[in-house]
C-alpha positions in Angstrom: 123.4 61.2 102.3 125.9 61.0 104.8 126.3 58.9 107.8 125.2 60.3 111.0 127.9 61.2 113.6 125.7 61.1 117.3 122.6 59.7 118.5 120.8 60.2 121.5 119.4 57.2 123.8 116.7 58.0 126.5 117.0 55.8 129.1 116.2 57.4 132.4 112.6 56.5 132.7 111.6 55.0 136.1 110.1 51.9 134.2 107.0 52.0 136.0 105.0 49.8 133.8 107.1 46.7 134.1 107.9 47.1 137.7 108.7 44.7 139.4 111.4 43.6 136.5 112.9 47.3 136.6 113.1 47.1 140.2 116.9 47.1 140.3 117.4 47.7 136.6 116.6 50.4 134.2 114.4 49.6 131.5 117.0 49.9 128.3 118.9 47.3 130.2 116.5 44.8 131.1 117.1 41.6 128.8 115.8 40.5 125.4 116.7 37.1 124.2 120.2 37.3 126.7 121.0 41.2 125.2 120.2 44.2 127.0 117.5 45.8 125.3 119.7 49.0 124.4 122.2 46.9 122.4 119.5 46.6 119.7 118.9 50.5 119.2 122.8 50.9 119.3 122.9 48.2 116.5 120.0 49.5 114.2 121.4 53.1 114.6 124.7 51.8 113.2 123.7 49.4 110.7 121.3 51.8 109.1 122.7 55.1 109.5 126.7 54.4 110.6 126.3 56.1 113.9 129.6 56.7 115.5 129.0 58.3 118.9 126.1 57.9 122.0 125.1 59.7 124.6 122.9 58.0 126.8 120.9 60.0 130.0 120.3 58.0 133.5 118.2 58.3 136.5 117.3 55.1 138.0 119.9 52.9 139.0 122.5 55.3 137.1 125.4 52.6 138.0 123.6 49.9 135.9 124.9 51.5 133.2 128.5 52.1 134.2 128.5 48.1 135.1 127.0 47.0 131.4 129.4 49.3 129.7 132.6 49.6 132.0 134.9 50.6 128.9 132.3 53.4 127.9 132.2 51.9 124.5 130.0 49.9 122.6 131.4 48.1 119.1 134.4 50.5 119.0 131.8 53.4 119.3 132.1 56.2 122.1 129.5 55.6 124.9 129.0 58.5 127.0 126.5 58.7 130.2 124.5 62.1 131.1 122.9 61.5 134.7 119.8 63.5 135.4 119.4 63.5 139.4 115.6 65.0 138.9 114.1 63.5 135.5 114.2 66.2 133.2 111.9 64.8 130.2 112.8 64.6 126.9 113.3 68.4 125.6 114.7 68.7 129.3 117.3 66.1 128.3 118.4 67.0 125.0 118.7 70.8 126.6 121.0 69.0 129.7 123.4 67.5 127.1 124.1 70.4 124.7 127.6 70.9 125.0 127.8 67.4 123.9 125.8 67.6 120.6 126.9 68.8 117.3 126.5 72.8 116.2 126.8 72.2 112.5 125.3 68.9 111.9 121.9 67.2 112.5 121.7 64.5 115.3 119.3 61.6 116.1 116.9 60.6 119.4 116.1 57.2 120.2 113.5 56.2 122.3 115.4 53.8 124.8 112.4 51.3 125.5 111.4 50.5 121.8 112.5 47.3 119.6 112.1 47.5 116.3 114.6 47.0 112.8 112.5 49.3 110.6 114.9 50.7 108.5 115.7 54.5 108.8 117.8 55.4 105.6 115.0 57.4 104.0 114.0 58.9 106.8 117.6 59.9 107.1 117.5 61.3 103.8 114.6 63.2 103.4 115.3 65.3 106.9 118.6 66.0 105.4 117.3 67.2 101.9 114.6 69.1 104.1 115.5 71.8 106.0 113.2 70.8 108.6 113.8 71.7 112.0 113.0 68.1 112.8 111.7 64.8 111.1 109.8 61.9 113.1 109.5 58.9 111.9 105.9 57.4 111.9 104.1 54.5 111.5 100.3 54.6 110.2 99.2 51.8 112.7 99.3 51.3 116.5 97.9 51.8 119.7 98.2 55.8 119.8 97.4 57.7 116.6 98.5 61.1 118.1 100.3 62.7 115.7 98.4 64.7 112.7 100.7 64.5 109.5 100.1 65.6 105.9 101.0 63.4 103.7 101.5 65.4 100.3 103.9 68.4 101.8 105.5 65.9 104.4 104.9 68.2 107.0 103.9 67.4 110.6 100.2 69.4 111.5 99.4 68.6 114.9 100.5 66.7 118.1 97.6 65.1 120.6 95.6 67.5 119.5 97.1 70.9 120.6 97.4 72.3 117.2 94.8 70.7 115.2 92.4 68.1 116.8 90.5 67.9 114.0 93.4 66.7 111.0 92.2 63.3 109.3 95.3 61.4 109.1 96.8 60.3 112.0 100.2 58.4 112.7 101.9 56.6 115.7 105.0 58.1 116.7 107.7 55.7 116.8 110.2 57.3 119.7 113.0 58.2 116.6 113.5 61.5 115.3 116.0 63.8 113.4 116.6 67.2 115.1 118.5 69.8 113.6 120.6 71.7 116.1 118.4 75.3 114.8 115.5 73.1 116.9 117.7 74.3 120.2 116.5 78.0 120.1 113.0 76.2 121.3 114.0 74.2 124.4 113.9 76.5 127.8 117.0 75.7 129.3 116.6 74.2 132.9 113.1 73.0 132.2 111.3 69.6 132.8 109.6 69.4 129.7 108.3 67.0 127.1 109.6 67.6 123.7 106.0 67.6 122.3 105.7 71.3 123.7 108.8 72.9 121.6 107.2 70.4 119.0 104.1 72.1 118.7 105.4 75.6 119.6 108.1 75.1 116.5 105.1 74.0 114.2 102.9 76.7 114.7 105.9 79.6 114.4 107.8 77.4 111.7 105.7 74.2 110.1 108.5 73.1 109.7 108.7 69.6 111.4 108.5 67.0 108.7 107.6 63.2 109.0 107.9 60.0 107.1 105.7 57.2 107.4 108.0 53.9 107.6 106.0 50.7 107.2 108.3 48.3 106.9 110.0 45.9 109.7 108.7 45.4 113.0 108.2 48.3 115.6 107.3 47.7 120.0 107.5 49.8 122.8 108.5 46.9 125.5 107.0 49.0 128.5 104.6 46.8 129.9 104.9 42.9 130.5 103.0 41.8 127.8 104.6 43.5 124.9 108.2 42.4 126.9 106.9 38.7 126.2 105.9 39.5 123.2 109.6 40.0 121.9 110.1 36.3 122.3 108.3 35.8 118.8 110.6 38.2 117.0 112.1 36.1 115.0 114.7 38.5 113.7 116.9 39.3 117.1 119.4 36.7 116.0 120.7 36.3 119.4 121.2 33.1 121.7 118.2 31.6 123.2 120.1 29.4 125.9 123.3 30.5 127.0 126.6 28.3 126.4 127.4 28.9 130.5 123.7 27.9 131.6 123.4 24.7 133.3 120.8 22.7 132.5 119.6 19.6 134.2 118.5 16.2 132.7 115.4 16.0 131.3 114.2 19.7 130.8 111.3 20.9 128.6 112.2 24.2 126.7 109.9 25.4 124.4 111.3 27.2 121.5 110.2 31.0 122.8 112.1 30.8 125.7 115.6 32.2 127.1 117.9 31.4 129.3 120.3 33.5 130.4 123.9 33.3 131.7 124.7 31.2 134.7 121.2 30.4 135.2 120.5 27.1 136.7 117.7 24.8 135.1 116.6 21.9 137.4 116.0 18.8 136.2 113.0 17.8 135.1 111.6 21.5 135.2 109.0 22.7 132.0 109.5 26.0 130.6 106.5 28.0 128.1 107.4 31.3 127.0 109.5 32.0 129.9 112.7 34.5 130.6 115.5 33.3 132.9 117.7 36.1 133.5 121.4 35.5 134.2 121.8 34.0 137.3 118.6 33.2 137.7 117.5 29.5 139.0 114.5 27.4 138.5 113.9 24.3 140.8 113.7 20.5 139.7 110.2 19.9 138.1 109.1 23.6 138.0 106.7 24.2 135.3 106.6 28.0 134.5 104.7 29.0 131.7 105.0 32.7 130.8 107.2 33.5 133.4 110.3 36.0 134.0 112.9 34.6 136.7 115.2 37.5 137.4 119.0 37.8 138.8 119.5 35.7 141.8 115.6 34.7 141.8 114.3 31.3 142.4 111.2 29.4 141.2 109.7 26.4 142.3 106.6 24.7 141.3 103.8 25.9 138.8 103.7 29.0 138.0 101.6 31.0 135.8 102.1 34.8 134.0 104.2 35.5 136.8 107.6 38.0 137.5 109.5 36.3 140.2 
C-alpha cells in the first residue's frame, strides 16, 4: 500500500445547523478544544494514510480560511482553497476541482464537519487492491443507516433506497471515501449535485463501489450543538483545554470539560460546566455558565444555561 498523495476537504456548507456559532465562521473552522475543527481531518488523513497535499472548497465566509491558513500550508503540507460562489454539492465540487486532482492515482474526500480517529489503513488498502471505482468507509451503527452494503463481495448495493430499499444490512456513511479518478466519467460537469447520484448511477452500470465497515475509534458529525458539546468528552484530542495567553481571574470554577480559548478573559469568581470560550471571548466576574459557547469578542454575564452567546 502506498501512501496517498491528495485529499479532498468539504468545507463550504452554510452550517445551518449550528447557527448562530457559524454566523461569521464556517463550520470546519469553528473550535474543538482551542483547534479548528479541520486541523483534526488534516491530522488523521496524515497520520494514517501520509497525505501530502489538500484541496479545501469554500463558500461562506471564504476569507476565514485565508486568515487560519495565511501560508497556504498546513505541517509542511500544500493547502490549496477552491471557492465555490453558488454551492455546488459534493459531485459538483469534486467536478469544480479537476484540474487539481490526480489522473493516474486514486484520491480521498473528507467530510469537513466530522471528528473521528478511526483508522483508515485498511480501508486504504482494500480500495487499492480493488478496482473499485470508489470505496466508503462505513460504520454499522448510527443515526442514519442509509447505505445498503453486502458484506461477503464488499460491494456497495444501494443508497437511501434508490437502488434497493429492500437490502437487509444497512450501514452509516461516515463522510470518507476513496474515488478512483475512472469515477470522473460520471460527474456532469457544471452541475449542483450530490455525489449520491453518480453513486447510484455508477452502481447500477458498474457495482462496482466497494465498502468497508470500520468499527473501531470514535466517529461524530459536529453539525448541530449537541454533538459540538459532545466533543468535550473525547478524551483523545490531546489538545490544550485552557490556553497559556488566557487570563483568568482569582477564584474560578472550571470543570474539567471545558475550554478556554486564546485571549479569553475569565472573571473572577465566574463558574464554568461544560462550556466553550472561544478566543477572545470574555466571561464576567461571578458568571456561572453551564453548557455554554462564548464566541469571539462575546461577553457573558450572569447564569446562563445551554446557551450560544
Amino acid at each position: 500500500m502506498t501512501d496517498l498523495g491528495k485529499a479532498f476537504i468539504l468545507g463550504a456548507g452554510l452550517g445551518t445547523r449550528l447557527r448562530p456559532l457559524t454566523e461569521f465562521l464556517p463550520k470546519p473552522l469553528v473550535p474543538v478544544c482551542n483547534r479548528s475543527l479541520i486541523t483534526y481531518a488534516f491530522d488523521h488523513l496524515v497520520s494514517d494514510l501520509g497525505v501530502g497535499e489538500f484541496m479545501v472548497n469554500t463558500h461562506h465566509c471564504p476569507d476565514s480560511y485565508g486568515e487560519a491558513f495565511p501560508d497556504g500550508r498546513y505541517e509542511g503540507r500544500a493547502l490549496h482553497f477552491r471557492h465555490e460562489p453558488v454551492l455546488l454539492d459534493t459531485a459538483g465540487g469534486i467536478d469544480n476541482i479537476r484540474d487539481w486532482l490526480p489522473v493516474d492515482e486514486s484520491f480521498a474526500v473528507y467530510n469537513g464537519d466530522i471528528l473521528t480517529d478511526l483508522p483508515l489503513g485498511d480501508a486504504w488498502a482494500r480500495h487499492c487492491d480493488s478496482g473499485d471505482l470508489v470505496t466508503l468507509v462505513l460504520r454499522s451503527a448510527g443515526d442514519e443507516l442509509r447505505v445498503g452494503f453486502d458484506s461477503e463481495t464488499g460491494r456497495v448495493t444501494d443508497m437511501r433506497g434508490l437502488v434497493d430499499p429492500d437490502w437487509p444490512e444497512r450501514f452509516q456513511f461516515t463522510g470518507i471515501y476513496f474515488v478512483s479518478p475512472e469515477f470522473l466519467s460520471f460527474l456532469k460537469p457544471g452541475e449542483i449535485e450530490s455525489v449520491v447520484l453518480p453513486l447510484v448511477e455508477a452502481i447500477r452500470e458498474t457495482g462496482r463501489i466497494g465498502g468497508v465497515v470500520v468499527d473501531e475509534g470514535d466517529w461524530s458529525d459536529l453539525g448541530e450543538r449537541e454533538s459540538y458539546l459532545g466533543a468535550l468528552n473525547r478524551v483523545n484530542l490531546n489538545s490544550e483545554r485552557v490556553s497559556a495567553s488566557a487570563e483568568i481571574g482569582e477564584n474560578v470554577s472550571l470543570d474539567t470539560l471545558s475550554t478556554i480559548g486564546a485571549h479569553a478573559k475569565i472573571g473572577a469568581g465566574a463558574r464554568l460546566l461544560e462550556s466553550v470560550v472561544w478566543p477572545g471571548g470574555i466571561v464576567e466576574p461571578e458568571a456561572e455558565l453551564n453548557r455554554v459557547v462564548v464566541r469571539t469578542g462575546q461577553r457573558a454575564s450572569g447564569r446562563l444555561t445551554n446557551i450560544d452567546i
